[in-house]
C-alpha positions in Angstrom: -19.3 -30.1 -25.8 -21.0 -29.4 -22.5 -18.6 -32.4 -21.2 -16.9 -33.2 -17.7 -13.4 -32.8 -17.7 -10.3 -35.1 -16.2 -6.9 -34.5 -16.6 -4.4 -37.4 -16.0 -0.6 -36.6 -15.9 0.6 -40.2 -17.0 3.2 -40.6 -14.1 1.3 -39.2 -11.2 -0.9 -42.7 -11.1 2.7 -44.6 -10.9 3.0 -46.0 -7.3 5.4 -47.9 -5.6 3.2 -49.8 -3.4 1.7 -52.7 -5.0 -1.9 -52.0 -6.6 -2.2 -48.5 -5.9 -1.7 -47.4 -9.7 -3.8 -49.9 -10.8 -6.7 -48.5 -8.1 -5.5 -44.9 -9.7 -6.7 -45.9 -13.1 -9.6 -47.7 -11.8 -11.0 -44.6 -9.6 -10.5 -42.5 -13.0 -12.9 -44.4 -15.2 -15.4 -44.9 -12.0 -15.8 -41.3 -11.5 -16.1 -40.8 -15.6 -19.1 -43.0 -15.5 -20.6 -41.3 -12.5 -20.0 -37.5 -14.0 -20.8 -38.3 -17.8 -20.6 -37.5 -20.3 -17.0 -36.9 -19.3 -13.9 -36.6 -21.4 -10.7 -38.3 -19.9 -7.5 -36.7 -21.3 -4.1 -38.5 -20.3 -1.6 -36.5 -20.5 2.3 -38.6 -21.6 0.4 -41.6 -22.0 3.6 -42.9 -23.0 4.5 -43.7 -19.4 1.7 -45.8 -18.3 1.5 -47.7 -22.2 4.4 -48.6 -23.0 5.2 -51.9 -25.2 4.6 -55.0 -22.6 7.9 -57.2 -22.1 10.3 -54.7 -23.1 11.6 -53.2 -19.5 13.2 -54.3 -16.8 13.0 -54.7 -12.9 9.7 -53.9 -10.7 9.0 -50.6 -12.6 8.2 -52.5 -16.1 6.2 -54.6 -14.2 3.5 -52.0 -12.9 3.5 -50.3 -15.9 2.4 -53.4 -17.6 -0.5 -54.1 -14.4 -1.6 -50.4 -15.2 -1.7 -50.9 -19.0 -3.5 -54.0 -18.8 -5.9 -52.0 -16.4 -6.4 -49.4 -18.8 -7.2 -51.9 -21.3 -10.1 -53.6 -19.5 -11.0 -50.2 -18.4 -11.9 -48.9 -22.1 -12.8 -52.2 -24.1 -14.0 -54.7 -20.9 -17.0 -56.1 -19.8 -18.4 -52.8 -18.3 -19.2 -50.4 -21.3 -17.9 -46.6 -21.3 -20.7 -44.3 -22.1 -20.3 -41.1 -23.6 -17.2 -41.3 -22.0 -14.2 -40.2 -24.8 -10.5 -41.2 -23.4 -7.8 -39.0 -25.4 -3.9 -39.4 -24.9 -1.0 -36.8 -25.9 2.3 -38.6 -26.3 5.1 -37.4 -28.4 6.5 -41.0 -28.7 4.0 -43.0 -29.9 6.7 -45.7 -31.1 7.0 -46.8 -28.0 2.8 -47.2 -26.7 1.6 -51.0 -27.0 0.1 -52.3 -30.2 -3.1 -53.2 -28.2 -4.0 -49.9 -26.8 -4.4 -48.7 -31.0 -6.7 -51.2 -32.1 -10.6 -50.3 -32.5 -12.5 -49.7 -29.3 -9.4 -47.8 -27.4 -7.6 -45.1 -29.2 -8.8 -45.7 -32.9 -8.6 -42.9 -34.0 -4.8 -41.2 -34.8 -4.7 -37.0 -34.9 -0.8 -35.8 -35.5 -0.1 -32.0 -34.1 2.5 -31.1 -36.2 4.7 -27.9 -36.0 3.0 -24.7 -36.5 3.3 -23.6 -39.8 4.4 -19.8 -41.3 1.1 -18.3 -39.9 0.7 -20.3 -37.0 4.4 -19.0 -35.9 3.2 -15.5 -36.3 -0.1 -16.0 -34.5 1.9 -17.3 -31.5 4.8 -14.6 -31.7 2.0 -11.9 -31.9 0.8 -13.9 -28.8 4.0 -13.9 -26.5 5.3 -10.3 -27.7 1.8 -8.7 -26.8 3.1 -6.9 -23.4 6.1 -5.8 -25.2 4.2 -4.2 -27.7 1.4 -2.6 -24.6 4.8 -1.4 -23.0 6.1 -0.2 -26.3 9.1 -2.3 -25.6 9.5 -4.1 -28.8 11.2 -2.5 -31.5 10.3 -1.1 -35.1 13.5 -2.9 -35.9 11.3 -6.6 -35.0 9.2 -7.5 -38.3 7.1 -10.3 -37.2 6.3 -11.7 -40.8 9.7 -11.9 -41.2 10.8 -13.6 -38.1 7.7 -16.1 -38.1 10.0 -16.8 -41.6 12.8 -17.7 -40.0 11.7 -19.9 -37.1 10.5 -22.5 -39.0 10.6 -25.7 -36.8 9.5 -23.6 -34.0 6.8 -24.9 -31.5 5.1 -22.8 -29.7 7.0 -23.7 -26.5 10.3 -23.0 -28.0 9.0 -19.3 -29.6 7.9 -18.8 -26.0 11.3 -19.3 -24.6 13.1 -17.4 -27.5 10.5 -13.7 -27.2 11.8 -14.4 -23.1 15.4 -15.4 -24.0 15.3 -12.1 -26.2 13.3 -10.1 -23.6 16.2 -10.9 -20.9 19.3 -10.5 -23.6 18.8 -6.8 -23.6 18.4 -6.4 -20.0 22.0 -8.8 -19.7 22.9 -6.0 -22.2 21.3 -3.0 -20.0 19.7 -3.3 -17.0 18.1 0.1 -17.8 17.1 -1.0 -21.3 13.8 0.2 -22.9 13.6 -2.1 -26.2 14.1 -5.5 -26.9 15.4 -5.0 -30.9 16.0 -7.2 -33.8 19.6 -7.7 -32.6 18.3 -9.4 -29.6 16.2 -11.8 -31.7 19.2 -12.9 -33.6 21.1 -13.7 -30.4 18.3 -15.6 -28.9 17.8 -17.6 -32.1 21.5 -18.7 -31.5 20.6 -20.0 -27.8 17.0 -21.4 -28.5 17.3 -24.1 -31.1 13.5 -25.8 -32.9 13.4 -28.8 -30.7 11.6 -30.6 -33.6 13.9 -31.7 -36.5 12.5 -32.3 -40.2 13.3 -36.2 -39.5 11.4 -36.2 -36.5 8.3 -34.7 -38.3 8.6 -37.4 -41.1 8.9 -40.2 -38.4 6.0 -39.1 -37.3 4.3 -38.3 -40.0 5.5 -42.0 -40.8 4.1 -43.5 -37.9 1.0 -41.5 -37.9 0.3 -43.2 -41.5 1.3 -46.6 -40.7 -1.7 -46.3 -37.5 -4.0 -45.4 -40.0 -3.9 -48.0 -42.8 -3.8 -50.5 -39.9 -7.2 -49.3 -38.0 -8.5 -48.8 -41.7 -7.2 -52.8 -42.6 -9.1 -53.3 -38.8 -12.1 -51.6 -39.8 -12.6 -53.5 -43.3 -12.1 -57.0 -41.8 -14.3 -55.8 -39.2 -17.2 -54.9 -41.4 -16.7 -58.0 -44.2 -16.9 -60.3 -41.2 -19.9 -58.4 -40.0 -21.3 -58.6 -43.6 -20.5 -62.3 -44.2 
């Protein structure tokens, strides 16, 4: 996109001295504008958004300052110009209603779990050394294992190749493959960290977002119209 890029992690801008994390966001957007077009990505947004009112203490309350910033930040006075602000969160339940309405994150993309040939892609991926070394095995089919780690992300088939990779050399320091057997045993120790009711939550909530910004979108345009 021949675009600037910024990378926020959500609770480095948290400050305990009053203003600081509102000055944090404000500095963000400033040098957006400056370097444009720039593309702002905040990184567990879910820290700095969530729903107003439902804390507790001096922590909820500059959470809320810096949510309210961010608001008048994207959809204020001051327009942002081919400036795109993206947030990853992997509980959007929890973000406030009024950073999803049109103007600030409209828009709704879920990443859901890699699927059969995504799992293989990334165990091809994470057992490429193995195979330069000829560590891995004949006995290691990776169709077949990309089969049975279904749920897997690709962080958690990342920590079972290296769970699997450090089983055999628990087994034999002086081991020279990392076999099927070691797969199995690994499987045991790294679980999917995604269940099939997490996916359908947000699959559920990913849905609900949309007919909302659609329902937005329509009154939008008939009141536009009329």
């Amino acid at each position: 996109s021949e675009a600037n890029f910024i990378q926020i992690k959500g609770p480095s801008l948290l400050s305990m001295w009053v203003g600081k994390s509102e000055e944090g966001v404000r500095k963000i957007f400033e040098r957006a504008r400056q370097v444009s077009p720039c593309v702002i990505f905040f990184d567990e947004i879910d820290s700095l958004a969530g729903k107003r009112g439902e804390g507790y203490g001096g922590s909820s309350k500059v959470t809320e300052n810096v949510l309210n910033q961010l608001l008048s930040e994207m959809d204020g006075i001051e327009d942002l110009k081919n400036v795109i602000v993206i947030g990853a969160t992997n509980r959007p339940d929890i973000l406030d209603p009024a950073l999803m309405r049109p103007g600030r994150f409209d828009r709704i993309v879920y990443v859901s779990v890699p699927n059969k040939k995504g799992r293989e892609k990334i165990l091809e991926i994470h057992t490429k050394n193995m195979e330069k070394n000829k560590v891995l095995d004949k006995s290691v089919n990776l169709k077949k294992l990309a089969e049975e780690t279904e749920g897997y992300t690709g962080a958690d088939i990342e920590a079972l190749v290296r769970e699997a990779g450090m089983l055999a050399l628990r087994k034999n320091i002086n081991a020279k493959k990392v076999m099927k057997e070691h797969f199995d045993k690994a499987m045991e120790k790294v679980l999917p960290s995604v269940s099939k009711n997490d996916q359908q939550r947000y699959q559920q909530i990913e849905s609900k977002y949309l007919k909302s910004a659609k329902a937005a979108l329509a009154d939008a345009s008939a009141s536009y119209t009329g």
